[in-house]
N, CA, C and O atoms as CSV, one atom per row, in Angstrom:
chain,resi,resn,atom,element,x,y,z
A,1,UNK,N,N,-187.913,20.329,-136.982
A,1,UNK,CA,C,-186.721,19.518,-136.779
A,1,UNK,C,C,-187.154,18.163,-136.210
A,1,UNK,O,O,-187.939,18.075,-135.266
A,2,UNK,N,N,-186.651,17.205,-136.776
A,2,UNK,CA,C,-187.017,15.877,-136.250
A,2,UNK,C,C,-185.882,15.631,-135.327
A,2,UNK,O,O,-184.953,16.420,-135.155
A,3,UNK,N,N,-186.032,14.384,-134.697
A,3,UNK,CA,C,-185.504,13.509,-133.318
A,3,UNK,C,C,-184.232,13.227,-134.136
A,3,UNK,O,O,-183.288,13.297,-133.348
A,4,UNK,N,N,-183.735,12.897,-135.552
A,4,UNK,CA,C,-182.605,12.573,-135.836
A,4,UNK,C,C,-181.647,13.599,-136.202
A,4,UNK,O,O,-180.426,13.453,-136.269
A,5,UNK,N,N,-182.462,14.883,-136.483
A,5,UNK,CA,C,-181.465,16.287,-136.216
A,5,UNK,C,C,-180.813,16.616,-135.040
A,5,UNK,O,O,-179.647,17.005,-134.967
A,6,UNK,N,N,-181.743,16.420,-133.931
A,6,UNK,CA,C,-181.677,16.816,-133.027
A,6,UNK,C,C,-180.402,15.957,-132.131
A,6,UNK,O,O,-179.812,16.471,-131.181
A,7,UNK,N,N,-180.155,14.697,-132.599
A,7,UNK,CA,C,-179.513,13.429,-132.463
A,7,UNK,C,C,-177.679,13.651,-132.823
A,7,UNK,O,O,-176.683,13.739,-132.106
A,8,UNK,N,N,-177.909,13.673,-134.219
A,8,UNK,CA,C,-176.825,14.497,-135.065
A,8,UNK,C,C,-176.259,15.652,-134.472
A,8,UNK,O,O,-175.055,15.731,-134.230
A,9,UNK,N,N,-177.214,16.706,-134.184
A,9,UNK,CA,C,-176.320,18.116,-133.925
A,9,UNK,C,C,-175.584,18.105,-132.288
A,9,UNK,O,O,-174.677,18.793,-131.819
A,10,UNK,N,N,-176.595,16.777,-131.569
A,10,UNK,CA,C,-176.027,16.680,-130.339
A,10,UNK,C,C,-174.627,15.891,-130.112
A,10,UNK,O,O,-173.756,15.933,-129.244
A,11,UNK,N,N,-174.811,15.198,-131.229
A,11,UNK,CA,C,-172.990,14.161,-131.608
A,11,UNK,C,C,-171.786,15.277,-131.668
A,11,UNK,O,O,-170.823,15.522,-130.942
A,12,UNK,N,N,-172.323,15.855,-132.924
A,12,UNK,CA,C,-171.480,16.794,-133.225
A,12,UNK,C,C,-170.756,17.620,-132.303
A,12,UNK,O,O,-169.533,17.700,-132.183
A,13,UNK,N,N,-171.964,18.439,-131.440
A,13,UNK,CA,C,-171.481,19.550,-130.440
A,13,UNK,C,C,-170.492,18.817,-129.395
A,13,UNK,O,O,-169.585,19.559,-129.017
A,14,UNK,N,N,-170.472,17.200,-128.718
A,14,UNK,CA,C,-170.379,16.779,-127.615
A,14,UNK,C,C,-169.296,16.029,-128.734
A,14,UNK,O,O,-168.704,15.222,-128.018
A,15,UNK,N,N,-168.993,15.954,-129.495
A,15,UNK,CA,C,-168.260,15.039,-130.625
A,15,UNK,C,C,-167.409,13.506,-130.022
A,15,UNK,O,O,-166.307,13.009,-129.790
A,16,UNK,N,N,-169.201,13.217,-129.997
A,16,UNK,CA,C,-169.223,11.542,-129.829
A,16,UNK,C,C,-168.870,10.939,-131.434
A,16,UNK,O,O,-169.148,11.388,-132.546
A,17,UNK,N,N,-168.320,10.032,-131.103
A,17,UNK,CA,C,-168.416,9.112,-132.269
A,17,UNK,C,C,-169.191,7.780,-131.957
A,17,UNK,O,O,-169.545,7.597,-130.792
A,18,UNK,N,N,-169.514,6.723,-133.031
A,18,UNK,CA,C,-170.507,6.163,-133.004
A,18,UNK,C,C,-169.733,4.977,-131.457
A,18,UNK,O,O,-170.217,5.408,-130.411
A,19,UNK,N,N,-169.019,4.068,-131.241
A,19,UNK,CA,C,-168.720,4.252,-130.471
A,19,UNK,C,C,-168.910,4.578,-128.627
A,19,UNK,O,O,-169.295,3.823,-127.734
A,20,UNK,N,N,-168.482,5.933,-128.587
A,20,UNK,CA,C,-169.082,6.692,-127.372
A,20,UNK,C,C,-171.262,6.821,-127.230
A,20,UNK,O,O,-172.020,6.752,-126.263
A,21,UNK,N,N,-171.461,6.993,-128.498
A,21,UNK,CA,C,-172.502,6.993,-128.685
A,21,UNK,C,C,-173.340,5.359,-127.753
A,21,UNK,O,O,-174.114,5.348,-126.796
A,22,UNK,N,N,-172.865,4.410,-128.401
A,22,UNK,CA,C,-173.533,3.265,-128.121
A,22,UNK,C,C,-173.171,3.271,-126.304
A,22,UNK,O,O,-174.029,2.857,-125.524
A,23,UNK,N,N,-171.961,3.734,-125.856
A,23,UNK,CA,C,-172.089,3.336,-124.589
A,23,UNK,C,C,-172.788,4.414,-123.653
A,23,UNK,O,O,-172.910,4.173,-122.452
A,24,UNK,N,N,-173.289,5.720,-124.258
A,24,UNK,CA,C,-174.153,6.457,-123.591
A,24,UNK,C,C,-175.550,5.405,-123.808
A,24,UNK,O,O,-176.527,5.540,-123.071
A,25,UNK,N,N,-175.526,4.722,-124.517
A,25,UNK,CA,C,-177.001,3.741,-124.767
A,25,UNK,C,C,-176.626,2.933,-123.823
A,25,UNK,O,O,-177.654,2.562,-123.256
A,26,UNK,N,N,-175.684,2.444,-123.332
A,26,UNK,CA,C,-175.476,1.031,-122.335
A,26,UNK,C,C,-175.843,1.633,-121.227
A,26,UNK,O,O,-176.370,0.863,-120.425
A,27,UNK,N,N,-175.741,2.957,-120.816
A,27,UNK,CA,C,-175.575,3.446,-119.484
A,27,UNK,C,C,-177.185,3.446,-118.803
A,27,UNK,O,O,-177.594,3.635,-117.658
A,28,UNK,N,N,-177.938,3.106,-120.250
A,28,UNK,CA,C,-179.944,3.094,-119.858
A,28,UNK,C,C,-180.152,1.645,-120.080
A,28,UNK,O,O,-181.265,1.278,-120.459
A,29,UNK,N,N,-179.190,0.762,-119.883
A,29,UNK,CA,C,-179.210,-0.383,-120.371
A,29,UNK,C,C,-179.652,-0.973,-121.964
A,29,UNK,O,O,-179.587,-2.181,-122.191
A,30,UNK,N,N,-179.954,-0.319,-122.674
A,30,UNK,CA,C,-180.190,-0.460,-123.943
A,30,UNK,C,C,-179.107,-0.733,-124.974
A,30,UNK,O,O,-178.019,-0.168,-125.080
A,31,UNK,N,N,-179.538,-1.556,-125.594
A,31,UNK,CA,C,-178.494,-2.002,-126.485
A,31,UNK,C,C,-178.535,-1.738,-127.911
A,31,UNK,O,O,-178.832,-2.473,-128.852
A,32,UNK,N,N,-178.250,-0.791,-127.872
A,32,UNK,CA,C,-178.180,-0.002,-129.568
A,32,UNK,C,C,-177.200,-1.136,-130.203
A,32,UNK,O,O,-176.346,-1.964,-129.887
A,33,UNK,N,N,-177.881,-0.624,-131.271
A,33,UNK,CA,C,-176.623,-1.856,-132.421
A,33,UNK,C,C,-176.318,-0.789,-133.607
A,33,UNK,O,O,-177.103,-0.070,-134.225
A,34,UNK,N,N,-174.725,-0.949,-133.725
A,34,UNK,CA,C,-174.675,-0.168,-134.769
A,34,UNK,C,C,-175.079,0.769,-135.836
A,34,UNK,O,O,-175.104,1.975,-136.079
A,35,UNK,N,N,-175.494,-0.787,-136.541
A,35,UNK,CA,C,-176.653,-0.740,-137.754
A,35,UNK,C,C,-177.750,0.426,-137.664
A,35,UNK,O,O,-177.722,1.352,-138.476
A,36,UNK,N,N,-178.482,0.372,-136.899
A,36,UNK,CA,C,-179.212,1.088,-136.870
A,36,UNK,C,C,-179.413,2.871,-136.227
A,36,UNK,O,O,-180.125,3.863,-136.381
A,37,UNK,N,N,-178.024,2.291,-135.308
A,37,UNK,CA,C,-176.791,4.492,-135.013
A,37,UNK,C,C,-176.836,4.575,-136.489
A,37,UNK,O,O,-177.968,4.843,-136.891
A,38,UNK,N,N,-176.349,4.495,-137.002
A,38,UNK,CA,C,-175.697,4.840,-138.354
A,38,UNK,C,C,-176.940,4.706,-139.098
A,38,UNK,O,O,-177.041,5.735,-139.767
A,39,UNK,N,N,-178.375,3.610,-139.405
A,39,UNK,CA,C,-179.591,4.244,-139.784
A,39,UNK,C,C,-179.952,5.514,-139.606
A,39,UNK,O,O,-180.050,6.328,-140.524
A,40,UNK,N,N,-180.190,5.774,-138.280
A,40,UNK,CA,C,-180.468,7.007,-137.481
A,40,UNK,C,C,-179.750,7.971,-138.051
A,40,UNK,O,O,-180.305,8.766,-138.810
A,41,UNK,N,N,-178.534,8.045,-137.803
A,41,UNK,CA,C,-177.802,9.471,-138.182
A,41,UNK,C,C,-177.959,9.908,-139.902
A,41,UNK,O,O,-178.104,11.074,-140.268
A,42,UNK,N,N,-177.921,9.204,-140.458
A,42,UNK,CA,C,-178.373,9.209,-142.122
A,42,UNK,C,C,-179.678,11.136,-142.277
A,42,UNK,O,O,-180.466,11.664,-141.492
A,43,UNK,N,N,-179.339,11.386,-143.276
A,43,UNK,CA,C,-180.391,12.579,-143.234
A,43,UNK,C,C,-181.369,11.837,-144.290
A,43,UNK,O,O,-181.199,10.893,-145.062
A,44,UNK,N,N,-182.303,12.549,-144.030
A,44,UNK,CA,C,-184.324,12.056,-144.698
A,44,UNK,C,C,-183.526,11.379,-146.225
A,44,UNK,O,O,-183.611,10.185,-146.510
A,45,UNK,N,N,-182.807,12.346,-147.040
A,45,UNK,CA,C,-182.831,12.081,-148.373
A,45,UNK,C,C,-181.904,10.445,-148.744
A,45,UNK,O,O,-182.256,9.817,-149.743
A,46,UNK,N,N,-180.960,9.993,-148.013
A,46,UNK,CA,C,-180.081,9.418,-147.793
A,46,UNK,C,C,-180.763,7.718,-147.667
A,46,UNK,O,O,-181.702,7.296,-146.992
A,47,UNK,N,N,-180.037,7.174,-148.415
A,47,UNK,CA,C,-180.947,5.779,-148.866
A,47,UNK,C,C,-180.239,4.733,-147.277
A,47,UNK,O,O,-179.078,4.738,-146.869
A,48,UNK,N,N,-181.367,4.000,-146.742
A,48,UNK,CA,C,-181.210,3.665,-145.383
A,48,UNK,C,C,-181.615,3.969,-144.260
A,48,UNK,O,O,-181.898,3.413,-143.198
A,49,UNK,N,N,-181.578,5.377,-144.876
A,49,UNK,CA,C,-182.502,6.324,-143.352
A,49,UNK,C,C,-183.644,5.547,-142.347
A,49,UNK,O,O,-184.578,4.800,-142.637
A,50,UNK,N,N,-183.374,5.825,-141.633
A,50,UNK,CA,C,-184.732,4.919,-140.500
A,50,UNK,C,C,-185.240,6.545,-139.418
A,50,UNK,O,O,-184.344,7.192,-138.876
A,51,UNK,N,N,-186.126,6.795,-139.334
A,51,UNK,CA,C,-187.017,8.147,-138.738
A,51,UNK,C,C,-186.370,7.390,-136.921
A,51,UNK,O,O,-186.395,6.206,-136.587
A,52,UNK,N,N,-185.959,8.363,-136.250
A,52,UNK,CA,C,-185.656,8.372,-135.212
A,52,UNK,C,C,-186.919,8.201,-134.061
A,52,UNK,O,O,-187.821,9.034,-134.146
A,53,UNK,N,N,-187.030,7.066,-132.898
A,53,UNK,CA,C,-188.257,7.391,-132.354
A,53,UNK,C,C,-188.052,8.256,-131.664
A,53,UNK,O,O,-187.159,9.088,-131.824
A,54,UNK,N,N,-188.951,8.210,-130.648
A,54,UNK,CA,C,-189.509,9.127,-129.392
A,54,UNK,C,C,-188.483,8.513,-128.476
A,54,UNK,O,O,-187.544,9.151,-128.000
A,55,UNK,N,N,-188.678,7.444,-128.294
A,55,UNK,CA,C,-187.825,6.293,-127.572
A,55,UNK,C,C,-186.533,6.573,-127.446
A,55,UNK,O,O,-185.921,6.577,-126.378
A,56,UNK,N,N,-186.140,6.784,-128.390
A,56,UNK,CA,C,-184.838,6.449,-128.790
A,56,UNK,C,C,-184.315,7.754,-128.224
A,56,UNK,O,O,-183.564,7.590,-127.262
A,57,UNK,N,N,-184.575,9.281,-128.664
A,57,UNK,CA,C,-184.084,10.194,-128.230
A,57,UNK,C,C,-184.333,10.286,-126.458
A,57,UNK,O,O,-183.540,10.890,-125.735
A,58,UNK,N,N,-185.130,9.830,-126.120
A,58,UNK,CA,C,-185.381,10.165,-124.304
A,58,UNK,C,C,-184.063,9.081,-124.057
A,58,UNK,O,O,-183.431,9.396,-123.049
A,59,UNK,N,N,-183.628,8.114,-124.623
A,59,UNK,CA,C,-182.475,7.206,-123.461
A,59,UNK,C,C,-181.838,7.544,-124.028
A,59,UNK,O,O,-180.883,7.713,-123.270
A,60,UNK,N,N,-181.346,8.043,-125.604
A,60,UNK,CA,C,-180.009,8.726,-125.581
A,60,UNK,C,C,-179.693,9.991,-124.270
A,60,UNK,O,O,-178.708,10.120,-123.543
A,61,UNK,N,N,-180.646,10.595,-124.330
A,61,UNK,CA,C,-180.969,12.078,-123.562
A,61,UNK,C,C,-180.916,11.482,-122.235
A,61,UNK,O,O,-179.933,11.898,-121.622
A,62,UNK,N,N,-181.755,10.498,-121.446
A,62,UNK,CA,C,-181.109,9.636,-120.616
A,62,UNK,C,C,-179.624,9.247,-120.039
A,62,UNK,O,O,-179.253,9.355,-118.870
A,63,UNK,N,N,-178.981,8.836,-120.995
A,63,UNK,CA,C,-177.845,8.253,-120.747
A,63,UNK,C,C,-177.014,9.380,-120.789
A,63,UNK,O,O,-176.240,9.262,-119.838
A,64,UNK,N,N,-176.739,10.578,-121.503
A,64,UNK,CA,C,-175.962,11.297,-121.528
A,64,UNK,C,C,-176.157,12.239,-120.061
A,64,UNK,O,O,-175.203,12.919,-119.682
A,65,UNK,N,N,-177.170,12.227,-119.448
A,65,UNK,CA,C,-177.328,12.863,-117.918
A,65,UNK,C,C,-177.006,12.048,-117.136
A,65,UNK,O,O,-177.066,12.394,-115.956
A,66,UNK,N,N,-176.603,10.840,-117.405
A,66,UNK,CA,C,-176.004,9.843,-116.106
A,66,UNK,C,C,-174.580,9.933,-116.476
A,66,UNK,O,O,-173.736,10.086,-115.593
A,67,UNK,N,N,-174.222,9.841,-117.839
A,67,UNK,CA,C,-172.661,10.095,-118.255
A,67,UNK,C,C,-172.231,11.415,-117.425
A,67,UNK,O,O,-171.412,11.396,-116.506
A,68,UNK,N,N,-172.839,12.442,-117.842
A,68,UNK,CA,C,-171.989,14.013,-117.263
A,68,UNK,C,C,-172.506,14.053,-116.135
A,68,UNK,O,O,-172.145,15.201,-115.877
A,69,UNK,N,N,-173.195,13.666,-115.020
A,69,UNK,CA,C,-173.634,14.018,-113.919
A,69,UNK,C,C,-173.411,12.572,-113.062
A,69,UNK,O,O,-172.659,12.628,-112.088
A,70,UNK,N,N,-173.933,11.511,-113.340
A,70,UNK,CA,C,-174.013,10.283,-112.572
A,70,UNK,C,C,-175.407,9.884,-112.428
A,70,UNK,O,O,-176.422,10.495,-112.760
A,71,UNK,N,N,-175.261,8.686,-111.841
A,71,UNK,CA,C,-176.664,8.189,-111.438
A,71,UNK,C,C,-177.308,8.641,-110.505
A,71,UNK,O,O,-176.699,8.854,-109.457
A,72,UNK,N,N,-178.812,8.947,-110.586
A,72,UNK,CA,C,-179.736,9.459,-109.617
A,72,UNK,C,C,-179.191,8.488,-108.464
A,72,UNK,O,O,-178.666,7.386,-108.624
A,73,UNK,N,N,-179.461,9.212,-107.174
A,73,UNK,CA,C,-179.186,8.419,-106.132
A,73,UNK,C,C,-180.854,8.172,-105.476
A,73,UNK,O,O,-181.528,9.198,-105.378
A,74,UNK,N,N,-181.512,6.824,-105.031
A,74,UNK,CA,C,-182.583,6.564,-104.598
A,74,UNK,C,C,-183.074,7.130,-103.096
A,74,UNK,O,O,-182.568,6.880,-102.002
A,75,UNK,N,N,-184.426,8.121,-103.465
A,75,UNK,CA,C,-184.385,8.979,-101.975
A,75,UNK,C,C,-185.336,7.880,-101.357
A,75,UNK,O,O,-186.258,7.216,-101.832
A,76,UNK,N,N,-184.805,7.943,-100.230
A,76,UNK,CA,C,-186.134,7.040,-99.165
A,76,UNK,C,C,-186.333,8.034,-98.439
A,76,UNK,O,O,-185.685,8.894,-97.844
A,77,UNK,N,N,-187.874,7.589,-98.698
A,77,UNK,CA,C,-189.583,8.990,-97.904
A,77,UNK,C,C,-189.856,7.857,-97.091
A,77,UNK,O,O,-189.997,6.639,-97.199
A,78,UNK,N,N,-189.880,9.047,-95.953
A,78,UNK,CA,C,-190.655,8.521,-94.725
A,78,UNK,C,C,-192.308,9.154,-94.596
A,78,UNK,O,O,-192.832,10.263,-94.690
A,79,UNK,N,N,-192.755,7.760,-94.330
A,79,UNK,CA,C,-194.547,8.428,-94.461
A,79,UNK,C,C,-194.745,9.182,-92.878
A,79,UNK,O,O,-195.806,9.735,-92.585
């Protein structure tokens, strides 16, 4: 299974649309652009397709743990 299955079946289950999608990307500061959600989601055979990175799935996966949970809060260590 590649990074854009894995991408897809996670839309589906959580039934983002493209949309909700881009602002789980804002939430890692990244600025997805359309064009290229909709590259992404395309399957292998499908003319347009663009292969999903590595990248790309860790700040989606990113952003959706700050969406349902919130932002890490910063611990201060004392030496």
């Amino acid at each position: 299974m590649i990074h854009n299955d894995v991408l897809r079946r996670l839309r589906f289950a959580l039934r983002l649309n493209d949309g909700a999608t881009i602002e789980i990307f804002k939430l890692v500061d990244y600025p997805m652009e359309a064009e290229y959600l909709q590259a992404i989601m395309k399957k292998e055979e499908e003319p347009g397709f663009i292969r999903c990175r590595d990248k790309i799935i860790s700040l989606f996966l990113d952003g959706l743990i700050i969406q349902k949970r919130g932002k890490k809060k910063a611990v201060n260590r004392v030496s």
